[in-house]
ZAMI-990510 format. One record per residue (C-alpha): x negated, y negated, z negated. Coordinates in steps of 0.02 Angstrom, whole numbers, plus 32768, in hexadecimal, padded with zeros to 4 digits. Layout:
BEGIN
XYZ...
***
This chain:
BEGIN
EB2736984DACEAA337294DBCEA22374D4D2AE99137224DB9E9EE365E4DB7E9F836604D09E935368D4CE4E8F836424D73E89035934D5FE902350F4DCCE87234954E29E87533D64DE7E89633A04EA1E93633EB4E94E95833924DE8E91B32DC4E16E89D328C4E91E81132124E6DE7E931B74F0AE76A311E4F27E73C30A24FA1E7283108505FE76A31B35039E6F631DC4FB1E71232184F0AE712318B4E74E67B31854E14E64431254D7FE61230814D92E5AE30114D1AE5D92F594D7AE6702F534D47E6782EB44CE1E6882ED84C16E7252E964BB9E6BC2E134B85E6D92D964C1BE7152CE44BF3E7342C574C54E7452BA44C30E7752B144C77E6FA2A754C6DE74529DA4C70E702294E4CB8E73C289C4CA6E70C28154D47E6DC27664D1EE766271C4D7EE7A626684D47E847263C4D03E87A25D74D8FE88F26784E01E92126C14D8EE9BF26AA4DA3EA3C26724D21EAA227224D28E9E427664CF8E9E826FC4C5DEA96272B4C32EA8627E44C4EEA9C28624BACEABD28264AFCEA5727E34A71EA44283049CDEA8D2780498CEB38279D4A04EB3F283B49BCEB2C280C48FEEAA8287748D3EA3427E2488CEA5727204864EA2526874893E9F3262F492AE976263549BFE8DA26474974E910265248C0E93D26E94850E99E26BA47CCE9E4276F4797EA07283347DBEABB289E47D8EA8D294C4782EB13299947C9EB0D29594879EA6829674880EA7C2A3A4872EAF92A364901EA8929D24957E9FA2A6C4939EA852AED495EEAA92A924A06E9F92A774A46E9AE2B154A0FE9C62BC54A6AEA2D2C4A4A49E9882CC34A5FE90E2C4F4A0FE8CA2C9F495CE8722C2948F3E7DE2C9C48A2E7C02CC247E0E73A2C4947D2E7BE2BBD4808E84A2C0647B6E7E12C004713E7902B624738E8472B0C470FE86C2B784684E8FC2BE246E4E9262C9146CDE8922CF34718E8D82D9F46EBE9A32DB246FDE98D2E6246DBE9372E584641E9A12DC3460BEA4F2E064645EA1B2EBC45E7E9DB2E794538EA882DFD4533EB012E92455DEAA82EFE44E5EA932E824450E9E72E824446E9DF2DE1442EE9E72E184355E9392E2B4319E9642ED742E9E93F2F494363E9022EC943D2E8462EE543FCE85A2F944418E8E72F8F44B6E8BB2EF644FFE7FA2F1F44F8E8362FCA4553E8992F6E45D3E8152EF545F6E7A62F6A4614E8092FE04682E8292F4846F1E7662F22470FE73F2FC24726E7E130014799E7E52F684800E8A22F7D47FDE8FA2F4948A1E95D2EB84872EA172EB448C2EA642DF14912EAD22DD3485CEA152DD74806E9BA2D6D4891EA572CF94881EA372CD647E3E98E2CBE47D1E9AB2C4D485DEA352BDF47FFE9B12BED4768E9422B8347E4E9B32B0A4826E9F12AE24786E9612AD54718E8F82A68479DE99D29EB479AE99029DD46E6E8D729BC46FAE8E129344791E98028DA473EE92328D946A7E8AA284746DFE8BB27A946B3E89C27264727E85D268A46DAE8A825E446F9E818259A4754E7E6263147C9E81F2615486EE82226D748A7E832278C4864E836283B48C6E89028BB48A0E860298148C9E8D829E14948E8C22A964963E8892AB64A1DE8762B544A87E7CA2B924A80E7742C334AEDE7E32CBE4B00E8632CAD4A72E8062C3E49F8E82E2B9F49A4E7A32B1049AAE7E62A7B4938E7D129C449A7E7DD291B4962E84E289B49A7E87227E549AAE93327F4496EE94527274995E8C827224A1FE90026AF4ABEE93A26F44B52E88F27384BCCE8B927684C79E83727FC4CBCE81B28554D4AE7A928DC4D27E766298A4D87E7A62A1F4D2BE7212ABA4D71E7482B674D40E6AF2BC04CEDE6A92C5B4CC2E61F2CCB4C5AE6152D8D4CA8E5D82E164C48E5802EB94C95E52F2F434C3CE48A2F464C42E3E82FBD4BFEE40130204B5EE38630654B06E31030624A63E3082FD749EEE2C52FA74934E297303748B3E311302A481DE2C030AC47B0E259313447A8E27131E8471BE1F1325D46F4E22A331346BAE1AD337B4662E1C33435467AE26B34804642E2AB33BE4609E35133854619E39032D64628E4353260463EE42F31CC469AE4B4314746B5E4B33105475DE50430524772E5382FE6480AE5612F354803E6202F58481FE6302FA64775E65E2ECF4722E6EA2E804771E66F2DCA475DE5F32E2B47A6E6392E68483FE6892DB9485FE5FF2D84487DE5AA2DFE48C9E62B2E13497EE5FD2DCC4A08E6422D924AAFE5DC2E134B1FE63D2EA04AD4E6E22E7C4A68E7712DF74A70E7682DC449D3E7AA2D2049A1E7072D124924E6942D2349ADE7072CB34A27E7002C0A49B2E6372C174979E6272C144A3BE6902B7B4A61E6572B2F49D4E59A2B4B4A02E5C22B2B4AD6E6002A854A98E57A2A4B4A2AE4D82A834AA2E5452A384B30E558299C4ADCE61029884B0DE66928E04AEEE6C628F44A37E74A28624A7CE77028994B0FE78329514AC6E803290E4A47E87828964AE4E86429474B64E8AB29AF4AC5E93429434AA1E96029174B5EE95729D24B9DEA0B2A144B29EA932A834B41EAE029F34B90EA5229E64C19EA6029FA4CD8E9C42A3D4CE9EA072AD94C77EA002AFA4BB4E9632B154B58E8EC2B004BF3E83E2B164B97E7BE2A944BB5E70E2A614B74E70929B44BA1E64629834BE3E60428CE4BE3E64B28504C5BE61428534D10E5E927A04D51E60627734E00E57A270A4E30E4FA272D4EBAE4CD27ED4EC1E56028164E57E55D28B14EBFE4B428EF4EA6E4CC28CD4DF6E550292E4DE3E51729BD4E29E47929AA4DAEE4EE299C4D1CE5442A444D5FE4972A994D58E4812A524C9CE5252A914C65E4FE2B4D4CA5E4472B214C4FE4BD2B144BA9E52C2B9A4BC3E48B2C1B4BD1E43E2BBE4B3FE4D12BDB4AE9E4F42C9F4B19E42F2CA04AC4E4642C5B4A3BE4F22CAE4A13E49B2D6B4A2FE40E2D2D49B2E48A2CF1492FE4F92D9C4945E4522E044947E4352DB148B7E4E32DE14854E4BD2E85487AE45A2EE547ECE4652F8947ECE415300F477EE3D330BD4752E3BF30D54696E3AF316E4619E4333174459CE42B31ED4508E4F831F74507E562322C4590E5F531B74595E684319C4621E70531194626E7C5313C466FE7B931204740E71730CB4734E6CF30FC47E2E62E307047DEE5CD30CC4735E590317B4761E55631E346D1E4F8328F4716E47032F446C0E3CD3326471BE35A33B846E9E2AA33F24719E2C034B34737E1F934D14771E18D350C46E6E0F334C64719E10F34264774E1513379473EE1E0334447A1E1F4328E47C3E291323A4804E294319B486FE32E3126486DE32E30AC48FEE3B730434934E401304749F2E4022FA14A58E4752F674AEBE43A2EF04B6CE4DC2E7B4BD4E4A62E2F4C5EE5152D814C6DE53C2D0D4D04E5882C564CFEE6012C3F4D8FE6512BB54DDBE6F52BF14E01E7602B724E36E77F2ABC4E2EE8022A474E09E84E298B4DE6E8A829614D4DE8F428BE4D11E90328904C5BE90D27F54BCBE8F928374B27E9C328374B0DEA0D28E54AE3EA4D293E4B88E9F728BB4C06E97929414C5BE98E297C4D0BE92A29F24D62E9242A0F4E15E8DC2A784E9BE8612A1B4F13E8D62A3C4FA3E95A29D84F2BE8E4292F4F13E95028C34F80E9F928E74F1DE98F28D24E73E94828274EB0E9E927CD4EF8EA4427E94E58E9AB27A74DE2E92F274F4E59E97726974EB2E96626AA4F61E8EB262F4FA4E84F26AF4F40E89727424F66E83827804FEFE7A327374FA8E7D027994EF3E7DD28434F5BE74B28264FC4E6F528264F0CE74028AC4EC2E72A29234F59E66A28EC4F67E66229224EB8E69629CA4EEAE63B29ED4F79E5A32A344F5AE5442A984EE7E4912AD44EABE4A42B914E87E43B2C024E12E3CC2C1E4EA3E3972B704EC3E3FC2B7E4F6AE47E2ADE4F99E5382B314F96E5BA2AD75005E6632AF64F95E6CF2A874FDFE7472AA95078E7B32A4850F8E8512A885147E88F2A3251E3E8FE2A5A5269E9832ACE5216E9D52B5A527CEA692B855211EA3F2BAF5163E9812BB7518BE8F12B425189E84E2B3651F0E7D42B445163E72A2AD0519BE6A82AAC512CE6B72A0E50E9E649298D5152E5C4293E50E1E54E28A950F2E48D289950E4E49A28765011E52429054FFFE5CC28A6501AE66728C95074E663286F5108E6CD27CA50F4E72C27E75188E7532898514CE774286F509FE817283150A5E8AA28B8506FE929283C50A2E91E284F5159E91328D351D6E968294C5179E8BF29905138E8C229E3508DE8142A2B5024E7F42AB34FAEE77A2B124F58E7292B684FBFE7452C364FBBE6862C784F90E6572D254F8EE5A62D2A4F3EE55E2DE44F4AE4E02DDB4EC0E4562E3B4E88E4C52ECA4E2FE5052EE94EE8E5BE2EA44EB9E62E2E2A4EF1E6402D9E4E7BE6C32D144E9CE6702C6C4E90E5C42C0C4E91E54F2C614E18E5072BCF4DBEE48D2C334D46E44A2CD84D00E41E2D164C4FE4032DAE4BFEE4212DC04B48E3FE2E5E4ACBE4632E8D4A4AE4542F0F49C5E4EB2FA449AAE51E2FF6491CE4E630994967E43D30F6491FE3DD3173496DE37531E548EDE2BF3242492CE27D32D748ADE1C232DE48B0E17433614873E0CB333F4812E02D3397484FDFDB33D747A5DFDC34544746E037346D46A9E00F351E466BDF7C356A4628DF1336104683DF65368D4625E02F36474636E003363046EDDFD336EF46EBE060372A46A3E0D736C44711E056370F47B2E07E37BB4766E13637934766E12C375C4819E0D337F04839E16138544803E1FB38054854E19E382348F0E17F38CB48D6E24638FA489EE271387F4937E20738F449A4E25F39934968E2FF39534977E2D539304A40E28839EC4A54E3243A1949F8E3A239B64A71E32839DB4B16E33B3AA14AEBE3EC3A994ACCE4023A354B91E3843AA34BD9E3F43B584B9CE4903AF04BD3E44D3ACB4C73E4193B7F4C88E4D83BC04C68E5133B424CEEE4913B8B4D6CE4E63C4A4D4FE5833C6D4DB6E61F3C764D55E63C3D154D2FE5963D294CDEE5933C714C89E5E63CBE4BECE5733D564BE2E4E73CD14C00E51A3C514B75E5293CEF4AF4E46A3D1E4B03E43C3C734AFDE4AC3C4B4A68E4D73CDC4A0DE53A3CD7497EE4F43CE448E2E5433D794852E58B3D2047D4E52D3D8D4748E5323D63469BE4973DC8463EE4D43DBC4589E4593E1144FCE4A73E814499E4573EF3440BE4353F96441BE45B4035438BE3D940BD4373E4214169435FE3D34162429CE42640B3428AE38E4052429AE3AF3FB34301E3643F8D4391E3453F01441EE3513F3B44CE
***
């Protein structure tokens, strides 16, 4: 290899190539969703009767009673296996799932292995020497935010499981109470744990109920300006230290303080379950019997998260009613986002303060200690500290429905694709109402009211298969919003319904997969600060000070001026050398810059011929 390859710049195009959509180069793009998109599944149970079940829907999965997890009877607690009741957690809760600190301490388990595994190996469990280590490990932990590892998660987790059995074996039933619930970890948003209530000696409860996919999308939005934090004024010459804090500098603190626009956090993810369930005013029993039905066990698949809604009654206008009661549940789900950025805005406090004592702590990144000076002599200086604010623009889709079957019994739940109705009916539906049962289910499903106001047609008939593809019609509907009877019927004709595909391009200019059911915006504060030095407009010094800092002025100018004459003189004589041909540039450069004798004059005393001294 030449030394022109080895100093010459190789082009990125030979290196690597960023390419996007029709030939042009990749750019950045600000729709992509943020990390913080969840989805849900909402679960709702039909008002069918009992007498449309069929016994094999009534035997399906195993009670909590079969398994020997509690005592009694049907309809009567008597008592509750510890120990079976933690396999029982173990089983129905997922291997992701993280319970968060608040729940973890709520039961009195471990909330800090590291802490608790560190102070046992070292013995620090003796007073002596305790405060000291453990105070510096406790504090390196909130401030570090230490990445915990899966042996540390485990056990936390185990802390949970077994610490909440203690608690719900721990209750006493009384002899003439007919009922007790128990509380069984469920799968929350993302990978949080939402405790449920159940009925452990409940009777058996055949459902059919619609299980839609929801899902809450994040997109940045403005960013810009927010609150002023604090403001310093620097006289002339002062100096000052200020300690600048964000509200990720307390472990509690920043807990509290994520959110599920911006972060995964397991925190974040169970204060938003927790508040989606209680401004949707989801059904507490029928949370508890989905929980317990839906198991590792389950057809439908393990740990299939679902917020159970209110039950759906199938009267006249069922249809139009459901499709209102869609509507409300979006309503919550933006009330909720609301709610959720005004209690994180709330958690986070931030602040700007003076300090007469610079001190740092080991890794703490959060607390910022920096000193500030006013270096004018006649000015104050004033320093404003405001705080940054993000905006995330949200949408509530309808992604996808589905059909489930449960009873309340551990491992009964099965969930099914629309185009899989008929299978899921002949095995738990008798078959003189079948066809009437599906024509109810898929009116359920056919229509909905989007965030525009505008009637979405979601459902989809497929007819006349060639090979392994349907003929996908819009499903045919009826004056009041129903599948056509005649239609209706999976059973015959080979036709099969789904969901159907919808491509909404909304206002961002993006694809989004699904009906948009509603819009919010929500503003939440960062920990970043942005700091603005004013400079105040009177004047500090007195006539004669400003005189003699005029007079300065005045001479910096003038030594900045003779420096220039200087430099111009010195280009100007070089220029003239370059103008002379070459055999006279040397001759040229001598007269313009001679050299100067190096003479020393040194005074020396004279002697007079008489020996009188003299000075010449």
């Amino acid at each position: 290899m030449s030394l022109d390859d080895l100093i010459t710049p190789v082009g990125a195009d030979d290196m690597a190539k960023f390419t996007g959509k029709g030939g042009k180069a990749a750019g950045i793009n600000y729709d992509v969703p943020l990390p913080g998109a969840y989805d849900w599944r909402r679960i709702v149970p039909l008002a069918f009767p009992g007498a449309v079940f069929t016994d094999f829907a009534r035997r399906s999965g195993t009670s909590l009673l079969q398994l020997g997890v509690v005592k009694g009877d049907d309809g009567r607690l008597t008592g509750i296996d510890r120990d079976k009741l933690v396999q029982l957690y173990r089983r129905t809760m997922p291997v992701t799932a993280k319970p968060s600190l608040r729940l973890v301490a709520e039961v009195g388990g471990d909330v800090n292995p590291l802490l608790g595994g560190a102070v046992a190996a070292r013995g620090l469990d003796t007073p002596q020497g305790t405060e000291s280590v453990r105070d510096k490990l406790i504090a390196r932990r909130q401030l570090n935010a230490e990445p915990e590892d899966v042996p540390l998660q485990r056990t936390r987790i185990d802390s949970y499981l077994e610490k909440l059995a203690d608690r719900e074996a721990a209750v006493t039933v009384p002899a003439n109470q007919a009922t007790a619930t128990i509380t069984v970890p469920a799968p929350g948003l993302g990978d949080s744990v939402v405790p449920v209530t159940v009925d452990p000696v409940a009777s058996v409860a055949p459902r059919l109920a619609l299980v839609e996919t929801w899902e809450l999308r994040s997109f940045l939005g403005d960013y810009g300006l927010g609150r002023t934090l604090q403001t310093f004024s620097l006289l002339p010459g002062e100096r000052q230290t200020i300690t600048v804090e964000t509200w990720r500098s307390a472990a509690a603190t920043r807990e509290d303080a994520t959110s599920v626009f911006e972060s995964a956090d397991s925190a974040a993810q169970t204060r938003f379950t927790s508040s989606l369930l209680n401004e949707s005013g989801a059904a507490q029993q029928d949370q508890g019997g989905w929980a317990l039905s839906v198991s590792s066990s389950s057809k439908g698949g393990a740990h299939f998260l679902g917020l159970v809604d209110l039950e759906t009654r199938l009267d006249t206008s069922f249809a139009a009613n459901h499709q209102e009661a869609s509507q409300r549940w979006a309503s919550s789900v933006s009330q909720t986002a609301r709610d959720h950025a005004a209690q994180v805005n709330n958690s986070r406090r931030q602040s700007a303060e003076s300090t007469s004592q610079v001190s740092t702590a080991s890794g703490a990144t959060s607390t910022i200690v920096r000193e500030i000076s006013n270096t004018n002599l006649r000015r104050v200086l004033n320093f404003v500290f405001r705080e940054l604010n993000q905006t995330y623009e949200t949408h509530i889709v309808l992604r996808d429905i589905k059909v489930a079957f449960f009873n309340g019994r551990l491992g009964s739940a099965e969930i099914v694709a629309l185009p899989d109705l008929g299978r899921l009916l002949e095995r738990h539906v008798v078959e003189g109402e079948r066809a009437e049962v599906a024509a109810k289910i898929l009116s359920l499903c056919a229509e909905r009211i989007d965030a525009d106001g505008d009637l979405v047609t979601t459902l989809q008939v497929g007819r006349n298969p060639r090979g392994v593809k349907y003929d996908w019609k819009t499903a045919p509907l009826g004056d009041d919003g129903r599948v056509v009877p005649q239609h209706a019927d999976p059973f015959e004709g080979g036709a099969r319904w789904r969901f159907r595909p919808v491509k909404v391009v909304d206002g961002r200019e993006q694809e989004l997969d699904g009906v948009v059911m509603d819009r919010t915006d929500v503003v939440l504060r960062t920990d970043n600060l942005v700091v603005e030095a004013l400079l105040g407009q009177a004047d500090a010094l007195d006539p004669y000070a400003a005189a003699l800092q005029a007079l300065d002025l005045v001479n910096r100018q003038s030594e900045t001026a003779a420096r220039d004459g200087e430099t111009r003189r010195t280009t100007d004589a070089l220029g003239l050398v370059l103008a002379q041909k070459e055999d006279q540039r040397i001759d040229a450069w001598q007269k313009l810059f001679p050299d100067e004798p190096d003479i020393e004059v040194v005074p020396v005393a004279a002697v007079s011929h008489n020996g009188d001294e003299s000075h010449g």
